[in-house]
C-alpha positions as a Markdown table, in Angstrom:
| # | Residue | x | y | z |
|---|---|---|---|---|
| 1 | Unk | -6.7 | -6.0 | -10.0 |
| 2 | Unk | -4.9 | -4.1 | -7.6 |
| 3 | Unk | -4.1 | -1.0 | -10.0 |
| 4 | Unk | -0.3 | -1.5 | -9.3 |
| 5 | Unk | 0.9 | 1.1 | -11.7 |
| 6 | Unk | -2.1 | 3.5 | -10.6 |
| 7 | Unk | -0.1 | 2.6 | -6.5 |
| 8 | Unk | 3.5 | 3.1 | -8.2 |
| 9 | Unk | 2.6 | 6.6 | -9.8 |
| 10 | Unk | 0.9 | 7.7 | -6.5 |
| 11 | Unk | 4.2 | 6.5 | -4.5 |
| 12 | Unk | 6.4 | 8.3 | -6.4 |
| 13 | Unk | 4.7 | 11.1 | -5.6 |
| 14 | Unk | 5.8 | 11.0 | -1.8 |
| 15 | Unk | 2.3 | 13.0 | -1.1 |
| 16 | Unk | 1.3 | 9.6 | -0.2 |
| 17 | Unk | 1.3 | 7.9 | 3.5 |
| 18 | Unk | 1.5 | 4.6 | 2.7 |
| 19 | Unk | 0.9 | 3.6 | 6.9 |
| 20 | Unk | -2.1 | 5.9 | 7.1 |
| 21 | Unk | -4.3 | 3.5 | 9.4 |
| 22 | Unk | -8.2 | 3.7 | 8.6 |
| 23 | Unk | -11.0 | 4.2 | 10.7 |
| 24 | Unk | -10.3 | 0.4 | 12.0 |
| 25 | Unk | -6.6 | 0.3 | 12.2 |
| 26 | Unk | -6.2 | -0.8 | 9.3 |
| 27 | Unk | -3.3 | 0.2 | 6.8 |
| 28 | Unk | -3.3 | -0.5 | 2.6 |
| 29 | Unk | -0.8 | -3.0 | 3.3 |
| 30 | Unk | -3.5 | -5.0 | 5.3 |
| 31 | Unk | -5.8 | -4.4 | 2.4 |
| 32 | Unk | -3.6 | -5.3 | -0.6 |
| 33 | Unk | -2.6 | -8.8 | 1.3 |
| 34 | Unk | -6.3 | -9.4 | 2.5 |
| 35 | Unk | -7.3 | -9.0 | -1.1 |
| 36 | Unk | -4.8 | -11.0 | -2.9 |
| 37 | Unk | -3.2 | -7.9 | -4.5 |
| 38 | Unk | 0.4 | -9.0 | -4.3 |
| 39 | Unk | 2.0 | -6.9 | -6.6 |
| 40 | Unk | 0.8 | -4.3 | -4.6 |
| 41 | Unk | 2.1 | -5.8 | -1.4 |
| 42 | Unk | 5.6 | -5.6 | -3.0 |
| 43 | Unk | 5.1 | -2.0 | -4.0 |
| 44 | Unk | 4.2 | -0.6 | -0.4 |
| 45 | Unk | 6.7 | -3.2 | 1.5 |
| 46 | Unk | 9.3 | -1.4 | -1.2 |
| 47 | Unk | 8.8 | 1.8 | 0.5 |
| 48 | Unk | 10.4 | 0.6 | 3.7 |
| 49 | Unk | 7.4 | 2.2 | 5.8 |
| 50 | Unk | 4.9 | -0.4 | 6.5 |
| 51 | Unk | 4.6 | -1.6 | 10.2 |
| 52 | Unk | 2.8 | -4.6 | 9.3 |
């Protein structure tokens, strides 16, 4: 489970950088496709933000 509606409530928000890169480069849209999380993957490409 991805949590979906947990990433969609923190989106709206817009308090929330969805390219923040991790300690490795890494950005949540890496994680959510590395995992298999693809509704989440359609949330974050939705904002228009991901460099990917």
């Amino acid at each position: 489970n991805g949590h979906g509606e947990v990433v969609k409530l923190l989106l709206k928000t817009e308090k929330v950088d969805a390219d923040v890169k991790n300690g490795n480069g890494i950005t949540p849209l890496h994680q959510a496709a590395s995992y298999g999380h693809g509704e989440v993957v359609k949330l974050l490409l939705k904002t228009g933000k991901q460099r990917a």
